[in-house]
VEXGU-564593 format. One record per residue (C-alpha): residue number from 0; x, y, z. Coordinates in Angstrom, 2 decimals, decimal comma. Example, Ala and Ser with C-alpha at 12.3 -4.5 7.8 and 13.67 -1.06 7.14 Angstrom:
<recs>
 resi       x       y       z
    0   12,30   -4,50    7,80
    1   13,67   -1,06    7,14
</recs>
This chain:
<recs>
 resi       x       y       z
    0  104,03   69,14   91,22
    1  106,48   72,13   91,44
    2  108,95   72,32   94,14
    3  110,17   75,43   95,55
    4  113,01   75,54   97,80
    5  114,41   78,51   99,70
    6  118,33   78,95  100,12
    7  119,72   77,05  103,33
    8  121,57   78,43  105,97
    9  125,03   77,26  104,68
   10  123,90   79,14  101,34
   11  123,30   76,71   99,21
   12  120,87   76,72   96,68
   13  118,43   73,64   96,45
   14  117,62   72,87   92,67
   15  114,46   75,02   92,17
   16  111,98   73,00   90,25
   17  110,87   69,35   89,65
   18  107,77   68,09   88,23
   19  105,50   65,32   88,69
   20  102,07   64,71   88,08
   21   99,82   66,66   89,96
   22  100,58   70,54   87,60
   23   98,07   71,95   89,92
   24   99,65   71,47   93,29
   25  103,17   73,26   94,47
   26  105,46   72,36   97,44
   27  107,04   74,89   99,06
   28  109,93   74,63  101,65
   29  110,79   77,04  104,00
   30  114,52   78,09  105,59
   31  114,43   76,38  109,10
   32  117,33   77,48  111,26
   33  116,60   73,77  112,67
   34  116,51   70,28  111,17
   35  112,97   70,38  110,48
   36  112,02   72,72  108,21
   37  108,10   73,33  107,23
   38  106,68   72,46  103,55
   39  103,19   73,88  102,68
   40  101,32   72,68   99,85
   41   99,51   75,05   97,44
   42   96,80   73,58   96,24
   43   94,03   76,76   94,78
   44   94,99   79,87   93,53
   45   93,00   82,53   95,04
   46   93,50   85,90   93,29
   47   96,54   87,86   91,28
   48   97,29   91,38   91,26
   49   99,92   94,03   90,99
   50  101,19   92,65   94,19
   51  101,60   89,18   93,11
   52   99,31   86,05   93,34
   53   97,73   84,48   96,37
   54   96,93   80,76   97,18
   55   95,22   78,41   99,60
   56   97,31   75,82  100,81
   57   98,33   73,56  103,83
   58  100,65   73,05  106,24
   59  102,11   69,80  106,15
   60  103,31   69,56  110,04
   61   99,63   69,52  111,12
   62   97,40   70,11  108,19
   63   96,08   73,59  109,20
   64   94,71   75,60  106,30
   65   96,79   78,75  104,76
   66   97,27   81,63  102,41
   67  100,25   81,95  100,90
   68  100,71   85,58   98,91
   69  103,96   85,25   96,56
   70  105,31   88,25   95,97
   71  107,65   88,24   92,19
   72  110,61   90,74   92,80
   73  110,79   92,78   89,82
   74  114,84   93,56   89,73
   75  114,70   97,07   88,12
   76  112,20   97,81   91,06
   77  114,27   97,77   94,60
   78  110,99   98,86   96,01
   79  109,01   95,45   95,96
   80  111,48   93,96   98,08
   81  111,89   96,43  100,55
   82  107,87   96,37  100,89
   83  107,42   92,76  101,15
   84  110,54   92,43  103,90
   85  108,91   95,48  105,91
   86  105,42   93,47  105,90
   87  107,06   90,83  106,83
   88  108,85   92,37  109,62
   89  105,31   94,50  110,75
   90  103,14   90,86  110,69
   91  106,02   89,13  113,22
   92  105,76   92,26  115,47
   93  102,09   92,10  115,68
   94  102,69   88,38  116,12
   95  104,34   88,24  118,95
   96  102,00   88,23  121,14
   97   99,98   85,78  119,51
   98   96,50   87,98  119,96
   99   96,52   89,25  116,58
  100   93,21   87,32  115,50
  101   91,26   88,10  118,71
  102   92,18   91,49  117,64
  103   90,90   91,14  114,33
  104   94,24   91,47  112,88
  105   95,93   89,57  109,85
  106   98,27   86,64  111,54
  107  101,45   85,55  110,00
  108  102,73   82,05  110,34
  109  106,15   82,26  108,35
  110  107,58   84,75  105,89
  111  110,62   84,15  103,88
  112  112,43   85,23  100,50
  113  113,81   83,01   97,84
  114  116,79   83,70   95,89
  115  116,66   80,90   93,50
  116  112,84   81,84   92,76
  117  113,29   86,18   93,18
  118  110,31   85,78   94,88
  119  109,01   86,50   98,62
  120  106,39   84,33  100,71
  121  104,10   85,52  103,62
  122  102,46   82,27  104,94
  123   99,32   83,29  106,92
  124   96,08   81,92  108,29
  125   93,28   81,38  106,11
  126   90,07   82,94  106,67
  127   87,04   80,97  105,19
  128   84,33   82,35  102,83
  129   86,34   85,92  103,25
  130   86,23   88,34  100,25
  131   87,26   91,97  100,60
  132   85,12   94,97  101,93
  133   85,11   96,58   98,45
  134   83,32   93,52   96,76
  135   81,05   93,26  100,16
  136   79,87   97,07   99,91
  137   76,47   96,41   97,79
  138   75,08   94,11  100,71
  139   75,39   96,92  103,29
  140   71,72   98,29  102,27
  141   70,79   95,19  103,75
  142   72,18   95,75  107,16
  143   70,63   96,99  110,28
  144   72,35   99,94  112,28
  145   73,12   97,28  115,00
  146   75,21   94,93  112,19
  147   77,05   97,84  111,03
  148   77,90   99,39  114,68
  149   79,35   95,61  115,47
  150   81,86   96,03  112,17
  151   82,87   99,42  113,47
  152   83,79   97,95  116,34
  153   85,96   94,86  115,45
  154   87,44   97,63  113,02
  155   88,27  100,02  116,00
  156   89,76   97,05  117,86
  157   92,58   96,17  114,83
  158   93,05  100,24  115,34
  159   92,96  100,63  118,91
  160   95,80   97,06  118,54
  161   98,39   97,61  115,98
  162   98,33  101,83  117,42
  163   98,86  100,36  120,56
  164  102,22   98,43  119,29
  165  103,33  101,43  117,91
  166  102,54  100,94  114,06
  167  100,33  102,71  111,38
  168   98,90  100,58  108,99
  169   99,11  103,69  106,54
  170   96,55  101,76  103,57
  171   93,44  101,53  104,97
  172   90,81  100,92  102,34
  173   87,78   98,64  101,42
  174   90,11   95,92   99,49
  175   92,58   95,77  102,59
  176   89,40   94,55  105,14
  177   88,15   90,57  104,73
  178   84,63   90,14  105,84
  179   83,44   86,83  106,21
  180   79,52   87,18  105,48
  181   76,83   86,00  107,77
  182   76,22   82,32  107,71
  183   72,85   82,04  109,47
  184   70,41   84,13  111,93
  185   72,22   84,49  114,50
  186   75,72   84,54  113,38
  187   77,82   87,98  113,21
  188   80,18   88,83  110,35
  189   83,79   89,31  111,23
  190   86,24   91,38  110,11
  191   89,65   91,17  109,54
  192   92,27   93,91  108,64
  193   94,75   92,57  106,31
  194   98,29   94,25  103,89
  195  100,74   95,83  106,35
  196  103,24   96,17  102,87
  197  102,92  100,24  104,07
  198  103,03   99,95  107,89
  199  105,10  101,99  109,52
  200  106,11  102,90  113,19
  201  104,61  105,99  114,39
  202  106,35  109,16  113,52
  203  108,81  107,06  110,78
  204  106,07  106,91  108,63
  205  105,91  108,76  105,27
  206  103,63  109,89  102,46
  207  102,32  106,10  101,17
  208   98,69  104,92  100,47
  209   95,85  105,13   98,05
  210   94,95  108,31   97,05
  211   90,95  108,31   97,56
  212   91,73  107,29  101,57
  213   94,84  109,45  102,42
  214   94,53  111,77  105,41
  215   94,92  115,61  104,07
  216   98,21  116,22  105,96
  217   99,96  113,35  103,89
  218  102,33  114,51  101,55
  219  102,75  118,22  103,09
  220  105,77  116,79  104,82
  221  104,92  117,03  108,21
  222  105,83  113,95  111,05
  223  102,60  111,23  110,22
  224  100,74  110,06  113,27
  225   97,91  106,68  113,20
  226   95,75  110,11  112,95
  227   95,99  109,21  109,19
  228   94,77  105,73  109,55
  229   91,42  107,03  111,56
  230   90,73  109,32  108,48
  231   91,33  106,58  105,90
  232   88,56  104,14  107,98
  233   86,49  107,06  108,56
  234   86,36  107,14  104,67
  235   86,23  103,31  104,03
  236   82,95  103,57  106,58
  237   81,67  106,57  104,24
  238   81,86  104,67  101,50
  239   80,04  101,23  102,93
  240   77,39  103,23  104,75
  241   76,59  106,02  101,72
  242   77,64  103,78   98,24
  243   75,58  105,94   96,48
  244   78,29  109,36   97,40
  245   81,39  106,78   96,92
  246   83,83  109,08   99,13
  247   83,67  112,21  100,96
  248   85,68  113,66   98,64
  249   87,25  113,49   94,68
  250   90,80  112,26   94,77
  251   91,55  113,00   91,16
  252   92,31  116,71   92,36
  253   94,82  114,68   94,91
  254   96,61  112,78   92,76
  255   97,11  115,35   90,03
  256   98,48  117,65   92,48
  257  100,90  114,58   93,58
  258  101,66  113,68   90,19
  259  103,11  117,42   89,52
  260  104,65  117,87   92,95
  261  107,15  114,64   91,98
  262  107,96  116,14   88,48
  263  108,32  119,37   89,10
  264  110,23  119,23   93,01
  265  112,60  122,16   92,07
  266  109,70  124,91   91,52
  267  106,76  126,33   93,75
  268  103,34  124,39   93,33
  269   99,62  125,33   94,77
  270   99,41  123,12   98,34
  271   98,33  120,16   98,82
  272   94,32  120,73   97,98
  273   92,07  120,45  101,03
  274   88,65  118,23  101,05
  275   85,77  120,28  101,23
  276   83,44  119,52  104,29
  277   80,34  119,75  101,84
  278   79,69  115,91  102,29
  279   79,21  116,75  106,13
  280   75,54  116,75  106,04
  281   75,22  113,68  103,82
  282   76,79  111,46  107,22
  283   74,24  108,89  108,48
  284   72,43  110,07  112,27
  285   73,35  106,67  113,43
  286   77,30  107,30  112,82
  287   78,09  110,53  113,60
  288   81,60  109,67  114,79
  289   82,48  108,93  111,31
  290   81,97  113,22  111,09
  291   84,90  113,73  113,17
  292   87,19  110,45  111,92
  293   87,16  112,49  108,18
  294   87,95  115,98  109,84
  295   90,59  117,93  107,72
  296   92,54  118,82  111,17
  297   93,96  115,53  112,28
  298   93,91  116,96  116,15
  299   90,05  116,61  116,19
  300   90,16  113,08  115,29
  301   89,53  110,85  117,96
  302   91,55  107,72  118,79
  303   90,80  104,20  118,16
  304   90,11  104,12  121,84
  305   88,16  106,59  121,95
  306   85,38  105,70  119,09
  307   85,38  102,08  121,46
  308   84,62  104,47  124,27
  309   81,79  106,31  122,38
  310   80,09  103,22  120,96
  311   80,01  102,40  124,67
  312   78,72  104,96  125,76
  313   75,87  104,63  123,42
  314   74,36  101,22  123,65
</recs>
């Protein structure tokens, strides 16, 4: 078993790795500014990716399931670390109040950096039988209206929550939404909104996200509203109620016009290229909202509380 122990707070450095006999299993230790600290087992490894790797574990205090995402700080890239400390720092804030999972929100249970390792740790709950919204999409054809309304609206309520605490999630997107699929007739999928590495606080926030979902007035350097986060989930819903259309519109247009506006700063450039509104008439009858969420002028976009209002209003 590896054992990974975080700096103390006298600064010294624990020795980093032992072995034993279980290769599959690793202890980790976090900083305590007590006597007891916690140590979290990690037991399956879950998934890799640019951002790092993610694993199952427990927590040994009372044996409550986790995910652990370990974040490898590339030196040469000051970046990484600056995004993993500002997730951490978003997670804790919507934390605080300890209603982030009733709000369909992500919840943190410790987050910590290593200097012996380079590495950063965001311990969180786990979420059983949960795979992302992109790998989910196919299934939607088997929905009713009524099943897909219901994920609108646990998707409005993370909204309508982290807007409310003053933060913009600024990357939503199909991979950055767990669903947990139905288990039985009368069960009800649930949603969770997950990856805060972009979140900012509303009006600090600036031009970050994946190209296919960003709102058009990102990147024309202009003070960013949660405006940008309806249009990105008005474009996630697009694509999971219309796969066959993908998105509303072609970001490869986007991000060659970003790509040349960061090489060539110091000369005049075409702006920032507008979606066309010709995917308008493709939107579903039974989510018409999602017309307005994807509008080019972020003024007509309607709040998180008001899309709760309208679904309201309609059932």
């Amino acid at each position: 078993m590896q054992r990974i122990e975080t700096e103390t707070d006298s600064g010294s450095k624990s020795k980093s790795e032992s072995e034993s006999e279980s290769k599959n299993e690793i202890e980790l230790v976090s900083p305590s500014k007590t006597k007891d600290k916690y140590i979290y087992f990690l037991n399956q490894k879950l998934g890799s990716g640019g951002y790092g790797q993610v694993f199952r574990g427990i927590r040994t205090k009372d044996s409550a399931e986790i995910t652990v995402k370990v974040v490898k700080f590339d030196p040469a890239i000051q970046e990484h670390k600056l995004l993993f400390i500002n997730e951490v720092v978003v997670l804790k804030k919507i934390y605080s109040d300890g209603q982030c999972s009733m709000h369909n929100v992500l919840c943190i249970l410790d987050g910590f950096i290593s200097l012996p390792q380079n590495s950063g740790y965001i311990i969180t709950q786990y979420i059983a039988n949960a795979i992302d919204l992109f790998t989910y999409i196919p299934q939607f054809k088997h929905h009713s209206v009524e099943t897909n309304l219901d994920i609108c609206r646990q998707l409005f309520i993370a909204l309508k929550y982290i807007h409310g605490l003053g933060l913009v999630h600024m990357d939503i997107k199909p991979e950055n939404i767990l669903v947990v699929p139905l288990t039985g007739a009368n069960s009800k999928i649930k949603i969770t909104l997950i990856d805060f590495g972009y979140s900012c606080e509303s009006h600090k926030c600036t031009a970050k996200g994946t190209i296919d979902y960003l709102a058009p007035e990102v990147g024309n350097d202009i003070k960013l509203t949660n405006k940008v986060d309806i249009f990105s989930l008005g474009a996630t819903l697009f694509r999971c109620f219309h796969p066959e259309h993908l998105l509303p519109y072609n970001g490869r247009k986007l991000h060659k016009w970003y790509r040349y506006k960061n090489m060539y700063q110091s000369i005049d450039i075409p702006s920032r290229p507008i979606p066309k509104n010709n995917f308008i008439p493709l939107i579903d009858e039974n989510y018409p909202f999602i017309r307005n969420m994807i509008s080019t002028d972020s003024e007509l976009r309607p709040s998180a509380t008001d899309l709760l209002l309208f679904l309201d209003s309609t059932q």
